[in-house]
C-alpha positions in Angstrom: 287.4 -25.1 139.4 287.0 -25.0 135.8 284.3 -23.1 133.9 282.4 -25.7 132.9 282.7 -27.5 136.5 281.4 -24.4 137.9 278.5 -24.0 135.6 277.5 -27.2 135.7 277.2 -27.2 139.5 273.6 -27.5 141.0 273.8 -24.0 143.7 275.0 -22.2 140.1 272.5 -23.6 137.9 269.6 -22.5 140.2 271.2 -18.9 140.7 271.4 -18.7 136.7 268.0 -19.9 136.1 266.5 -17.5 138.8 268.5 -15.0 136.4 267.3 -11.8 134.2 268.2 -13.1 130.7 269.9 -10.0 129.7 272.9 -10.8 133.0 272.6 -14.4 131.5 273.3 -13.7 128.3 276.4 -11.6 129.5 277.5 -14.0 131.9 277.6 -16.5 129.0 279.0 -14.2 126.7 282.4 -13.7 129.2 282.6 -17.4 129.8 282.4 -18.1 125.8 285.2 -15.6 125.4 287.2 -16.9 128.8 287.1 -20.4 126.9 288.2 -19.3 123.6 291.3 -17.4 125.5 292.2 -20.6 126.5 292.2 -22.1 123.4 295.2 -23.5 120.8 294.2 -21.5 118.4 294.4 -18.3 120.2 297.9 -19.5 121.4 299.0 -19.4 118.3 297.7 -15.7 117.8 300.1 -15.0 120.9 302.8 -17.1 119.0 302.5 -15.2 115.8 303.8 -12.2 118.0 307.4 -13.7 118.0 309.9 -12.7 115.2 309.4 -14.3 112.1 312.9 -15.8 111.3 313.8 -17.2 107.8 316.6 -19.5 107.2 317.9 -21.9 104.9 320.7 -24.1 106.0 324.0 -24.0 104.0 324.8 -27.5 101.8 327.4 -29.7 103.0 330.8 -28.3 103.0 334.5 -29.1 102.0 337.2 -29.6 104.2 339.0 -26.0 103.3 335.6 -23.8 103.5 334.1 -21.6 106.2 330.5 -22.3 106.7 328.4 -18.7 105.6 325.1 -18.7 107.1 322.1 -16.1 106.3 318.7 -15.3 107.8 316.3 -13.3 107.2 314.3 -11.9 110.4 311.3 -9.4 110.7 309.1 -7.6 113.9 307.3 -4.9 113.5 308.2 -4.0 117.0 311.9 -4.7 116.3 314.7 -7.4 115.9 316.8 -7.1 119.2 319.6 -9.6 118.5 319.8 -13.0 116.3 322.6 -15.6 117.6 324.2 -18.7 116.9 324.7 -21.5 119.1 327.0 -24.1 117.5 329.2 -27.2 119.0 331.3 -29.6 116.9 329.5 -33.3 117.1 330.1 -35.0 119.8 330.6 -32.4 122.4 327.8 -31.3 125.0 328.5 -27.2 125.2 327.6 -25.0 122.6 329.5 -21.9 122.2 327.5 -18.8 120.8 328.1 -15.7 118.3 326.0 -13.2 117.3 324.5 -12.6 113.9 325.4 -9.0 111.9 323.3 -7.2 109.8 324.1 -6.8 106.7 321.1 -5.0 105.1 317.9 -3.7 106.0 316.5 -2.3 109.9 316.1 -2.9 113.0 312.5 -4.3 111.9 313.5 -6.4 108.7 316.8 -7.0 108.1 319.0 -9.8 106.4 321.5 -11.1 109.3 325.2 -13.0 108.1 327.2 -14.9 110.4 330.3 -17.2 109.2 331.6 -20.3 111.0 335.2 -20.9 110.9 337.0 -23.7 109.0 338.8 -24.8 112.8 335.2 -24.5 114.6 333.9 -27.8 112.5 335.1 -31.4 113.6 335.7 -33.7 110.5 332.3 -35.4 111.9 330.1 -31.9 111.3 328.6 -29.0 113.7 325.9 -29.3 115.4 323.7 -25.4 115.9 320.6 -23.7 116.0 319.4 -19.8 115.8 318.0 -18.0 118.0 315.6 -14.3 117.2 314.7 -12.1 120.1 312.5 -9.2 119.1 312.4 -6.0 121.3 309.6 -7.1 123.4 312.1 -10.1 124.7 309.6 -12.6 122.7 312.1 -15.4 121.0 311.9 -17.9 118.0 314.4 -20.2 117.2 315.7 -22.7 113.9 316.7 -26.2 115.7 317.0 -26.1 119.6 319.9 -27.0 121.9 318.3 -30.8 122.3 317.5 -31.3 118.6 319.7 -29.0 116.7 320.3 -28.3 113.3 323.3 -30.8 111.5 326.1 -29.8 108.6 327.9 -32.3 107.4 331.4 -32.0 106.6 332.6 -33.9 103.3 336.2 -34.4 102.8 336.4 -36.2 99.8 338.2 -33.5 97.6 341.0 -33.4 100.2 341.7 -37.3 100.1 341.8 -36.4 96.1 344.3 -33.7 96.1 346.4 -35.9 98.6 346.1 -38.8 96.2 347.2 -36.6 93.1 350.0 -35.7 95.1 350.9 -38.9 96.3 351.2 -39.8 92.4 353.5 -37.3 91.8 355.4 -38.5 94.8 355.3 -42.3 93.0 356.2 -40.8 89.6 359.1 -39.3 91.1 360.4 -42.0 92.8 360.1 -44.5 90.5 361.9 -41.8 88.0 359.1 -41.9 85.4 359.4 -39.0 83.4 356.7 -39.1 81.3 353.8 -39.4 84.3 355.5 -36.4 86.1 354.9 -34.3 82.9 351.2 -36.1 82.6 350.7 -35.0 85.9 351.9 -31.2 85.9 353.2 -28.5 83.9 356.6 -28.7 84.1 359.1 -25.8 82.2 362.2 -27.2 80.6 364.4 -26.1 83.0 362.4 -28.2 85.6 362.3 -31.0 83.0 366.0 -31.2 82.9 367.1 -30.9 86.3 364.7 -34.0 86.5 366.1 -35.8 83.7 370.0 -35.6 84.9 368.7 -36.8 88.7 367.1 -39.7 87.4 370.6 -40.6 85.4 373.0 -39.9 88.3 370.9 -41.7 90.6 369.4 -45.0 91.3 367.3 -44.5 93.9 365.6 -41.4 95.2 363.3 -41.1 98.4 360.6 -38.8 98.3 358.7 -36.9 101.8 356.1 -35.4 100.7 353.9 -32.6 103.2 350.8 -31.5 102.0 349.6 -28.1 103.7 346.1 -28.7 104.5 345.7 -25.4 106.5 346.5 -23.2 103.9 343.9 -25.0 101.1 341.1 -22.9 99.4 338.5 -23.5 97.3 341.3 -23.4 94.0 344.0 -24.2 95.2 346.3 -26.7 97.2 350.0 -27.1 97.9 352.6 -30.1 98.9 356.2 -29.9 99.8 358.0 -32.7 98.6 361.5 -33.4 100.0 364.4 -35.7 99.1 365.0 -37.3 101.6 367.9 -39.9 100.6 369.5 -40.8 97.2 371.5 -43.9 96.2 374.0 -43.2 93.3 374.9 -45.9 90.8 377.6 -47.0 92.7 375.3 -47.7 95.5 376.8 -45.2 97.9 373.9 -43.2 99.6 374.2 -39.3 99.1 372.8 -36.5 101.4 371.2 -34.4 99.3 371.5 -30.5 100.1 369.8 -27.3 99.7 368.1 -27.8 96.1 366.4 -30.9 97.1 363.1 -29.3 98.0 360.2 -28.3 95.6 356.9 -27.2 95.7 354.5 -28.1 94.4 350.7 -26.5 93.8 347.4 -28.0 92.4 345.2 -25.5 90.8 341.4 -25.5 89.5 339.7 -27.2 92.3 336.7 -26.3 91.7 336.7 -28.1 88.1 336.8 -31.7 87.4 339.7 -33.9 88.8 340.5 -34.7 85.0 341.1 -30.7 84.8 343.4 -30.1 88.0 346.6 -28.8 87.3 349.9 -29.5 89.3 352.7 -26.4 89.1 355.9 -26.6 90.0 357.2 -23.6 92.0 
């Protein structure tokens, strides 16, 4: 029976008007603060004694990066552990890894955890964070049914694979003067070029960009010949020296401002 059922009921009424008014008043007084216990607003006292977790989610991130994460948690009666629960999007189990600390104590600290590159699906990750102070109290950033999203952009990968791919054009349709538009190519490089494109009338061109060895600067192709037609029109094999790499620097500037190096 609730407290006010119980007051308002007619055998109780008559007992509390047949009362002192000193054991009334007290009787009042414990239902008052019995009430207020029950309250939202005391639930939110008990709520403040959860860890106070900050945490501001990293921006969007390229195809090559790792995703660096940092939060900031406090309790005055101690942080006991801080964890990550991540799944790429579109799978239904999370996998978890623990946050480090990297400064501070036990009762404020600033916890680091990175996410690697082959943990993110080209459609994004999907977490949340999790703070468990000593007492075994928890709060939490995003939840397991409404987590927290990153979204991966890959648009600077399908621009270095375009460069390349001009290169590759350039080259195969023997054109000089874009292949040293393009890159920065020594004289020796220049000439080997310049007697291939005489001897031959055709050249075909694979061309392999390594996409697991990208970084934020820097990106490399291996380009192949593959077949060459002489001016005769016989086709040649071509042999050992008919591989170079290739590597496009300055990422991180302009497209306008990437370089292409011949190795």
């Amino acid at each position: 029976m609730s407290p006010i059922i119980l007051l308002t009921h007619p055998g109780v009424r008559d007992y509390l008007w047949r009362m002192p008014r000193f054991r009334f008043f007290q009787l009042s007084l414990w239902v008052l603060v019995f009430l207020i216990s029950l309250s939202p607003l005391h639930a939110q006292d008990r709520e403040a004694d959860s860890p106070h977790l900050r945490y501001t989610p990293p921006f969007p991130m390229a195809l090559f990066q790792d995703v660096q994460m940092t939060a900031e948690v406090s309790d005055p009666e101690g942080v006991r552990a801080v964890r990550l629960f991540y799944r790429k999007k579109g799978e239904s189990d999370y996998k978890t890894a623990p946050f480090e600390r990297k400064e501070g104590n036990e009762k404020k600290g600033i916890y680091v955890r990175s996410m690697p590159r082959s943990e993110i699906a080209p459609q994004g990750v999907e977490y949340y964070l999790v703070a468990e102070n000593a007492a075994g109290r928890i709060i939490s950033k995003g939840t397991a049914d409404h987590p927290l999203f990153i979204k991966r952009i890959a648009y600077r990968t399908s621009e270095v694979r375009q460069r390349f791919q001009e290169l590759k054009r350039a080259w195969e349709e023997k054109d000089l003067i874009k292949i040293k538009a393009l890159s920065d190519l020594k004289k020796s490089k220049e000439e080997f070029l310049r007697q291939l494109f005489e001897t031959y009338r055709s050249i075909d061109l694979e061309m392999k960009m390594d996409e697991a060895e990208m970084t934020e600067e820097t990106a490399s192709a291996l380009f192949t010949i593959k077949t060459l037609i002489d001016r005769d029109g016989n086709t040649v094999l071509p042999g050992e020296w008919a591989q170079a790499r290739v590597e496009l620097s300055s990422l991180r500037d302009d497209p306008d401002q990437w370089k292409m190096n011949w190795k």
